[in-house]
N, C-alpha and C positions, 0 to 999 in steps of 0.2 A: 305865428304861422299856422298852427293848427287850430286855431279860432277863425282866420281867413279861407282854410281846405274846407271847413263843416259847413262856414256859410256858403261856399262856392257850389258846393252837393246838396243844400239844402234852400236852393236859389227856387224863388216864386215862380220860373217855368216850369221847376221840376213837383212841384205840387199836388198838381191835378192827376197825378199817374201814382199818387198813394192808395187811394181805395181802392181802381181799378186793379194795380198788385195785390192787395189783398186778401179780393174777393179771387180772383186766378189761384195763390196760391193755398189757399181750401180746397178750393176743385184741383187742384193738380196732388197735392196731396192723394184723395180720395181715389183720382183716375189712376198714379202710380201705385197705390198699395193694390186697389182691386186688379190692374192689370197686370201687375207683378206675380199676385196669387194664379191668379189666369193661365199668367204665363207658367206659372213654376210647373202646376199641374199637366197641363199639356206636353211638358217637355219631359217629367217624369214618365208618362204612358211611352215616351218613344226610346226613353235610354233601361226603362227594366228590362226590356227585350236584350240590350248589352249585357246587363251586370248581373241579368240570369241565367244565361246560354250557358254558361259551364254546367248549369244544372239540368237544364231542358232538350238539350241540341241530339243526346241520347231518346226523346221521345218521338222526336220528328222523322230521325233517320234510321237507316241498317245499324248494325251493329258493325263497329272497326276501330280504327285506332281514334284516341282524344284528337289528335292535329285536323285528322280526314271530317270528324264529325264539327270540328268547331270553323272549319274551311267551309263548310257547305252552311252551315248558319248563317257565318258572315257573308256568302255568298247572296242570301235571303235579304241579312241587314243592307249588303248592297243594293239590290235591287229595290227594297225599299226606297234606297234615296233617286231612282229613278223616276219616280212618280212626285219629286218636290218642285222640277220644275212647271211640271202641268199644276199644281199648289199654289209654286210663287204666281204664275199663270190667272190662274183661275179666280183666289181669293187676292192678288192685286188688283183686278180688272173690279172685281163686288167692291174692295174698299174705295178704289178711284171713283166710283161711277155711285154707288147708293151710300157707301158711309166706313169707316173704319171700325164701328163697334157692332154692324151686322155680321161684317166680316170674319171677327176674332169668334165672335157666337159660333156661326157655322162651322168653323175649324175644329172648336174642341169638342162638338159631338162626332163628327168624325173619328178624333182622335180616340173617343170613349165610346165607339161603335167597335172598333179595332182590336182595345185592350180585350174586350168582354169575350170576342172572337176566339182571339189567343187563350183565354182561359177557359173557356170550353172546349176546346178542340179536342177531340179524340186523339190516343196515340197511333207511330207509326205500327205498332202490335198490335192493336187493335182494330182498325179501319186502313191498314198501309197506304198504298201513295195518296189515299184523302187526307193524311194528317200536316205533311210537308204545303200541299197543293191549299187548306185552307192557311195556315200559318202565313204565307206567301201572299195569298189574298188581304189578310188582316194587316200585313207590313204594309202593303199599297194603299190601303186607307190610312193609314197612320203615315204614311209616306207624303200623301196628296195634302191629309191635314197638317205637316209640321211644317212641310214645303212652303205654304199662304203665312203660316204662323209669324215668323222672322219678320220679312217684309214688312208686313199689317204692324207687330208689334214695334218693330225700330221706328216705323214714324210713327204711331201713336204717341208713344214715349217721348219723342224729338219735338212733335208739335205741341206739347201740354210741357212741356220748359220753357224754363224764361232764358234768352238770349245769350248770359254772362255762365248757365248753369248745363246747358244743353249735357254736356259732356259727364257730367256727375248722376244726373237725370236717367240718361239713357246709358250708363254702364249697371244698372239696376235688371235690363234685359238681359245681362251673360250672367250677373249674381246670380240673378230667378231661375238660368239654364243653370248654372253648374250648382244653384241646390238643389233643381230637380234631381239631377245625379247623386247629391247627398242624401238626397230624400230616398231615392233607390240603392245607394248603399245602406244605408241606416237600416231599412224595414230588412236585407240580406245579412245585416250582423246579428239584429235581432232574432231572423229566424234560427241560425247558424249557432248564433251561441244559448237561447234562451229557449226557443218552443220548440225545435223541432230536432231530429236527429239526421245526419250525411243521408242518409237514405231515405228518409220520408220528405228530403228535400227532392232528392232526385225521382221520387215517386210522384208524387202531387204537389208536396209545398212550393212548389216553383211558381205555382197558378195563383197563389196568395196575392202575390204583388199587382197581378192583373187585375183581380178583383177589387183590387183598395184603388187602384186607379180607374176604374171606370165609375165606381163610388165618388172618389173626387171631382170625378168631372160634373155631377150634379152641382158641388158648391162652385166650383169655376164657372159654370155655366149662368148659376144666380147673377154671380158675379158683375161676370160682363152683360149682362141681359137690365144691368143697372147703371153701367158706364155713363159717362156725356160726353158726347162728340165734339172732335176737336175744332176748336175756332176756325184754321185753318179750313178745313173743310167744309164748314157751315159757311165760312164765306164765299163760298166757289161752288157750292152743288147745285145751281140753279145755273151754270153752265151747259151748251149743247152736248149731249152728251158724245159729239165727233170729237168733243176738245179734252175730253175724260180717257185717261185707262185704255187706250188703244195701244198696239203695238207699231202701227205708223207712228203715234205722236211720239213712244219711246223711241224709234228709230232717228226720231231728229235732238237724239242727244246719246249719240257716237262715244262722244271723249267722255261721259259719264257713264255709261255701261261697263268700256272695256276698263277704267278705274276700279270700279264694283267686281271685274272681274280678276284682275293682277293683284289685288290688295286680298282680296277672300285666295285666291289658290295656295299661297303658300301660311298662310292664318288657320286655314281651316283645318289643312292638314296636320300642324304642328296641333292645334287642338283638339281632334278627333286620336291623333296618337297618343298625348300624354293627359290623357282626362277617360274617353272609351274603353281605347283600345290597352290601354295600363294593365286592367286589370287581368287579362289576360297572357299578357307580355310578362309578367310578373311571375304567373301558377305556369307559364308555358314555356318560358327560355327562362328567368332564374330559376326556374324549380322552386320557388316558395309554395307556402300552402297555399290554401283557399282563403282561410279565415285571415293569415298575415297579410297577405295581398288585400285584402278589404282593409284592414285595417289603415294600412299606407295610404291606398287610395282615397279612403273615409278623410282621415288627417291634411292630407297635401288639400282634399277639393274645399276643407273651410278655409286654407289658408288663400287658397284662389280665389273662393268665394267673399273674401274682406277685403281681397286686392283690388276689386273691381270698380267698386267705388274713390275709393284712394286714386288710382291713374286717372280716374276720370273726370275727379277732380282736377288732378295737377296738369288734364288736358287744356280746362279752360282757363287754365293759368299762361303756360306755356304755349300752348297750341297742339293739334293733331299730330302735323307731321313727325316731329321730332320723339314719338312714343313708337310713330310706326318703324321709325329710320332704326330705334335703338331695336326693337324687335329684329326690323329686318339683319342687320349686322350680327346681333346675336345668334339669331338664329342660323343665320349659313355658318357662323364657325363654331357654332357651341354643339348643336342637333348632338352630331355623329361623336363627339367624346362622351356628354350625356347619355345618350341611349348604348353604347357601349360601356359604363360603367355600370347603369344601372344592369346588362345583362350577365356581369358577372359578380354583381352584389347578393351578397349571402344574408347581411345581415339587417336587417329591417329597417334598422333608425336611420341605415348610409343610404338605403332606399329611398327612404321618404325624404331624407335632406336632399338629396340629387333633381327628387322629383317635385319638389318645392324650387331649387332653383330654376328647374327647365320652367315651370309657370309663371314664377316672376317674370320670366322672359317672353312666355306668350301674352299677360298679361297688355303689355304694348300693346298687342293685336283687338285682343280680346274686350277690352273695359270699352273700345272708342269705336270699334269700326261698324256697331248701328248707325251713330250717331255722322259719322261723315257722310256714310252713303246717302244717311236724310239730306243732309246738305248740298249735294251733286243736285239734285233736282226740281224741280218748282212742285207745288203743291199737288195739281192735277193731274201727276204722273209717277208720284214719289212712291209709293206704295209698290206698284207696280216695277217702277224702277229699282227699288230695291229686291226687292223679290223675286224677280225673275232671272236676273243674272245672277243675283248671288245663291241661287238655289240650283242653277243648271252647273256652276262653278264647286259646288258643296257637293253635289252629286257625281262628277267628276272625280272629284279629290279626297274632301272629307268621306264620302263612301266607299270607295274601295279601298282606304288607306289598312281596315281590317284586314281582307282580301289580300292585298297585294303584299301585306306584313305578313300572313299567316303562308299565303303563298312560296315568298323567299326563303321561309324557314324550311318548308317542307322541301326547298330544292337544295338547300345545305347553305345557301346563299342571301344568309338574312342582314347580313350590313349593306348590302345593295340598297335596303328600303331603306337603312339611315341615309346615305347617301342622297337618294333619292327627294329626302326630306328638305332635309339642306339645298338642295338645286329649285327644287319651288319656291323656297324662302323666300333664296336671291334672284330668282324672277320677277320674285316681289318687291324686293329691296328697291331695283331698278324704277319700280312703277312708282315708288315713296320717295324717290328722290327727283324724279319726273314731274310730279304734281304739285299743285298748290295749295296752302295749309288752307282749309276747308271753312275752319274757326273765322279764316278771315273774309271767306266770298264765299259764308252760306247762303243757300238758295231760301231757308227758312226765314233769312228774311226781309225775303220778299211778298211770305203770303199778308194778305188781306188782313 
């Protein structure tokens, strides 16, 4: 029987598609590690801004209470994600229409015009409301570049996989997001425990991490400025360019938008809460330190960051939906006992095991949902189609999640936001039960 299975897989029409594989998976090797590196960077310049503000949020504003000053930051970090839809907007329309590897270029100088801003910038003691007014400025570049980034990068990643692997492939874009976050933990323990003292963090050291990141952005920028454009789109870019990257032609794919959108509102949020917004939830309702709360965080994001791959595997085993279905169920009943333990955890290890569970559970979300949203759409819109709703949906939700958590607290009424959590979920739960597994009527492949 298994001499009859080998020869059945190893039949004279299947042949001819051995060296073509081969020579593909070289180049996709190559296009996944540099755009991973690409990506990691890029996404570090936009979360130091997160896992420094306890440090910096005292330079920008008046002097008042920790809650008021890290309110008005997050208020900043909000508004930056204002500017991701004109992002997903902007640099979907360049990927659709000239290329995906011009695209990703353009974004992370942006991204590294931004960091550079933020670490120059004079304090609010020194130059007053100029210091708030450029920080604000620098978030909106870093905002409009991280906006196109997503999009550009989920089909990249989606079109440079082979068929049976898509799912393992592009869970490699949330690894590269949540070690950007590792990356800006790490250089915050470093400074914390090894170069620097509580004060000279809060005096200048804070600007350190700005500058190692727009430093990076020179190697991510070699990087992608070396890429190869995807098949996909090399077979299609000598289309009229009415048939590329318009917002009419997104419009005639309805039932794929609002999908991109139901599936990202309650995803985003749970992962902007328990990856962002932790570390503050941590030093600010359990009262841990500084340095313990990095530490938890530090620990819980490798262990998310090795999950990512794993689901996204057993995606293209199993299929899509059923990672999202377990997400969504989890997540409406688990959110609000989670985050309510974790706020009255004292002790470090019950922390970080709580918050290793709640990830296991966004993982669901997390490892897969580039990868469908590339498959809702045909080649010549994909970019865009992903990008654009899932960036106006991100902005919505994952960005004021800071906001609207630090808000409830100050009004004495902070399990509201758990709550709140949980009802997005299962908005989403509804949309993941509504839909069809993605795995099996991808759009990918269809292209050329």
């Amino acid at each position: 029987m298994a001499t009859q299975f080998s020869t059945v897989l190893s039949a004279p029409s299947s042949r001819p598609e051995v060296a073509p594989t081969e020579k593909i998976s070289r180049r996709r090797l190559k296009a996944i590690v540099s755009g991973s590196v690409g990506n990691l960077v890029e996404w570090y310049d936009w979360y130091v801004f997160s896992s420094f503000s306890l440090y910096f949020s005292a330079s920008f504003f008046p002097s008042g209470d920790a809650t008021a000053q890290l309110l008005q930051t997050a208020g900043i970090f909000a508004l930056g994600f204002l500017m991701r839809p004109i992002g997903g907007w902007m640099f979907g329309r360049i990927a659709d229409k000239v290329g995906r590897k011009q695209s990703m270029t353009l974004s992370i100088l942006l991204m590294s015009l931004g960091s550079l801003l933020i670490a120059l910038t004079p304090t609010y003691q020194t130059v007053g409301l100029v210091a708030p007014v450029l920080l604000l400025t620098a978030r909106l570049l870093q905002g409009l570049s991280v906006g196109g980034e997503y999009g550009v990068s989920a089909t990249y990643l989606a079109e440079m996989a082979t068929p049976h692997r898509r799912g393992f492939y592009s869970s490699f874009l949330y690894m590269t997001l949540i070690g950007a976050q590792l990356l800006a933990l790490g250089i915050q323990l470093m400074l914390q425990k090894v170069l620097l003292t509580e004060a000279q963090l809060l005096d200048w050291g804070w600007r350190i991490p700005f500058v190692i990141g727009a430093v990076l952005s020179i190697v991510a920028l070699y990087l992608r400025n070396n890429l190869d454009e995807t098949s996909a789109f090399e077979a299609q870019k000598h289309k009229p360019e009415y048939q590329k990257g318009s917002i009419i032609l997104l419009l005639r794919h309805p039932r794929a938008v609002l999908t991109v959108v139901g599936l990202t509102m309650g995803g985003t949020l749970a992962f902007y809460t328990f990856t962002t917004y932790m570390l503050k939830f941590l030093v600010n309702t359990a009262h841990m330190s500084k340095e313990a709360a990095t530490n938890i965080c530090f620990l819980s994001l490798l262990v998310f960051a090795a999950l990512q791959p794993v689901f996204g595997s057993l995606s293209d085993r199993v299929g899509r939906r059923p990672l999202l279905i377990g997400f969504g169920v989890l997540g409406t009943v688990g959110t609000v006992p989670l985050l309510t333990a974790l706020s009255h955890t004292t002790t470090p290890w019950v922390a970080f095991l709580l918050l290793v569970v709640a990830l296991v559970m966004v993982s669901g979300y997390s490892s897969i949902n580039a990868v469908v949203k590339a498959e809702l759409f045909p080649v010549e819109i994909r970019a865009l189609g992903i990008g654009l709703p899932h960036a106006l949906t991100v902005a919505l939700f994952g960005g004021t999640a800071e906001y609207l958590a630090l808000w409830s607290k100050g009004q004495g009424r902070e399990p509201y936001f758990y709550w709140y959590i949980s009802g997005c979920i299962a908005i989403s739960l509804l949309v993941f039960l509504a839909m069809e597994d993605t795995r099996k009527t991808s759009r990918l492949n269809d292209d050329g």
